[in-house]
C-alpha positions as CSV (number, residue, x, y, z in Angstrom):
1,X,2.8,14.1,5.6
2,X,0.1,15.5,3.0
3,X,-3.2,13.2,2.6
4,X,-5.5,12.9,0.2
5,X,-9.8,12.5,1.7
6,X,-11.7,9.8,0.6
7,X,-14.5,8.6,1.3
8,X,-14.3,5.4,3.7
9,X,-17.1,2.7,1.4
10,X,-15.1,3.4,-1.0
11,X,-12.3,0.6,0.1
12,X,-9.5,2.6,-1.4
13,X,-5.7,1.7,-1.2
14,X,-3.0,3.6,-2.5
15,X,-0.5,1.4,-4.5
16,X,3.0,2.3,-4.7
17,X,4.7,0.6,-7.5
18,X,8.3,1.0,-6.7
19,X,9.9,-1.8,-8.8
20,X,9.7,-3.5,-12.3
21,X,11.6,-6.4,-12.5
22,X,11.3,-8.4,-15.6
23,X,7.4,-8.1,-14.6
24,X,8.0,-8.7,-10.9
25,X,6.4,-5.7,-9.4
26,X,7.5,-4.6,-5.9
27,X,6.5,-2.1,-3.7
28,X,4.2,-0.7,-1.4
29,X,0.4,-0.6,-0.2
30,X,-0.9,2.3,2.1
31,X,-4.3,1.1,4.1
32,X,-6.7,3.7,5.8
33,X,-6.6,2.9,9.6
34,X,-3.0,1.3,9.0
35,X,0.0,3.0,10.7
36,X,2.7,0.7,8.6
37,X,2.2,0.2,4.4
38,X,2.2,-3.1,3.3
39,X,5.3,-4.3,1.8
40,X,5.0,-6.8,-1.3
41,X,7.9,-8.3,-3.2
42,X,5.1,-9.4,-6.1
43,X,1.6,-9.2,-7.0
44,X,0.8,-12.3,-5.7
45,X,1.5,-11.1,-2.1
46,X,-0.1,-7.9,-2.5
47,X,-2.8,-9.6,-3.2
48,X,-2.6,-12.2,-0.2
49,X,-1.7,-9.1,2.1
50,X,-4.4,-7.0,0.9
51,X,-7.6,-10.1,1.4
52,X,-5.7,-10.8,4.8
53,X,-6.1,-6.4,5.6
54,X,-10.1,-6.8,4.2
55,X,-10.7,-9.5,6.7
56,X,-9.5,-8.2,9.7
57,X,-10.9,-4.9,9.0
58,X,-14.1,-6.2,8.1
59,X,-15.0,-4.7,5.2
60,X,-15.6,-5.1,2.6
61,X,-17.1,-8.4,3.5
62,X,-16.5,-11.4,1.6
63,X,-19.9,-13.1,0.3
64,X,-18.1,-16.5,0.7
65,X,-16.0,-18.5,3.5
66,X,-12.6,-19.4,3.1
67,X,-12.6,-23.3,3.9
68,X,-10.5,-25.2,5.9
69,X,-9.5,-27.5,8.1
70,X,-8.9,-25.9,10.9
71,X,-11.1,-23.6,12.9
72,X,-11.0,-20.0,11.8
73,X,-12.7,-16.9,13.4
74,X,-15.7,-15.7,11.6
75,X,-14.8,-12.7,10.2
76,X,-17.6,-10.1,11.0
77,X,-18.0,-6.4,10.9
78,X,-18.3,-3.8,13.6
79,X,-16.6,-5.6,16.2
80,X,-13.9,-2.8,16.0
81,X,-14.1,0.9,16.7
82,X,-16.3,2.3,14.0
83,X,-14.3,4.3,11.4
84,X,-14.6,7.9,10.7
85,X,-17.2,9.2,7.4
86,X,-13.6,10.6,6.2
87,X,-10.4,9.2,6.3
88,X,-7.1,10.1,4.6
89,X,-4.6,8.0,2.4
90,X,-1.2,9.6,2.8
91,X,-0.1,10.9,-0.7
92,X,3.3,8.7,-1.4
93,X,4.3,8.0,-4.9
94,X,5.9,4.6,-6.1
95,X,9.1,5.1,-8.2
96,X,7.5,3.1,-11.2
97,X,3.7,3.8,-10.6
98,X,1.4,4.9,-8.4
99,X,-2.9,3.9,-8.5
100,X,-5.5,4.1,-6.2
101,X,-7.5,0.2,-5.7
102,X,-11.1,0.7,-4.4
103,X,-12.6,-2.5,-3.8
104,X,-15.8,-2.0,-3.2
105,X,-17.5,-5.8,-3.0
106,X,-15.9,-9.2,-3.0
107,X,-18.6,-11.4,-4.0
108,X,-18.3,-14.8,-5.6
109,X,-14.7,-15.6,-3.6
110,X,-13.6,-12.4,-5.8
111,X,-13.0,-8.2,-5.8
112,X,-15.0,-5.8,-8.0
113,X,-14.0,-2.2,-7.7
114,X,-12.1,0.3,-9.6
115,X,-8.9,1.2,-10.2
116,X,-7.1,5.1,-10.4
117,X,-4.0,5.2,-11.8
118,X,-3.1,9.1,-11.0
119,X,-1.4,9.0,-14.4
120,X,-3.7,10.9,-16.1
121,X,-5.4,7.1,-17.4
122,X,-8.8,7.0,-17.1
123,X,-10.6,5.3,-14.0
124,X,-11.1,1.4,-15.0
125,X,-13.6,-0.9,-13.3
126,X,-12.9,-4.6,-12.9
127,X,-15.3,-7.3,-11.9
128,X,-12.4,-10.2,-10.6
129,X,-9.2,-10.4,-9.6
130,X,-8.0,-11.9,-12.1
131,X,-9.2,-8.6,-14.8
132,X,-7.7,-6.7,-12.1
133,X,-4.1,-8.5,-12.7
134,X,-4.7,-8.3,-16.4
135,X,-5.5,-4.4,-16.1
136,X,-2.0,-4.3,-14.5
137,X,-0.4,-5.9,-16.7
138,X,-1.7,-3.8,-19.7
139,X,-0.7,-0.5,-18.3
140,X,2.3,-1.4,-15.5
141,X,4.2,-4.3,-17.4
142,X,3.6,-3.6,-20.6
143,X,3.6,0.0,-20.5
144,X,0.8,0.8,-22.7
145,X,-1.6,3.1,-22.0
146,X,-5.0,2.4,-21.4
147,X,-7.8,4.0,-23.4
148,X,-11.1,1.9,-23.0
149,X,-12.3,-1.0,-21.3
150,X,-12.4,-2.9,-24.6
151,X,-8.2,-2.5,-24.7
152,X,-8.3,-5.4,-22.1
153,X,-8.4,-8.9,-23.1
154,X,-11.0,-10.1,-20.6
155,X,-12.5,-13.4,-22.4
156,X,-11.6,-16.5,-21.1
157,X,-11.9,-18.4,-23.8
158,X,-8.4,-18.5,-24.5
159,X,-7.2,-19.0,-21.3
């Protein structure tokens, strides 16, 4: 299996898009230090599967608690074997689309980072989850390419 180096601050995630259907997208989400891809049948769960990956991992750290009513485990960093300066992300494609997610902070109970789309569309930063979901929308859903930040509706005024 070929791998591509990244560097391991960088949180990156290959995403492997492997279904469209009627906007549901399906498919797969490689993890460095993860022998098994995470499988998703929708975005939601990707995104459930991929804060529940951060957490046990350990990085990056969430700036907030998640509350509840029954006792959880802190979740703190270090307590497992450091990782390597380097790691690799296997180089699998999805059948739809393929992007790299690095998430580099999740501050205010959300994820900033970038995202790769190995499509030839340039890099895009997002500063929440929810411009994140919007960004895929724009280029995986609605199949328009993306040319510049401003392309993406991100006011919430008409939300």
């Amino acid at each position: 299996m070929r791998t591509t180096p990244y560097h391991y601050l960088a949180g990156g995630l290959r995403v492997c898009v492997d279904e469209n259907n009627s906007g549901i997208l399906k498919g797969r989400v490689y993890c460095p230090g993860s022998a098994e891809p995470i499988v998703f049948s929708d975005i939601g769960s990707m995104l459930i599967q991929i804060e529940e990956f951060f957490d046990l991992r350990g990085f990056p750290l969430p700036s907030q608690r998640t509350r509840s009513f029954f006792r959880q485990p802190p979740v703190r960093a270090g307590e497992q074997e450091p990782a390597p300066a380097v790691i690799t992300l296997p180089v699998e494609r999805g059948a739809v689309a393929t992007f790299t997610l690095y998430v580099r902070t999740r501050q205010n109970a959300t994820w900033q980072g970038k995202v790769d789309w190995l499509d030839g569309s340039p890099e895009t930063q997002f500063q929440s989850v929810i411009e994140l979901l919007r960004l895929c929308d724009a280029v995986l859903i609605s199949g328009k390419p993306l040319a510049r930040r401003e392309d993406i509706k991100t006011d919430r005024s008409g939300d």
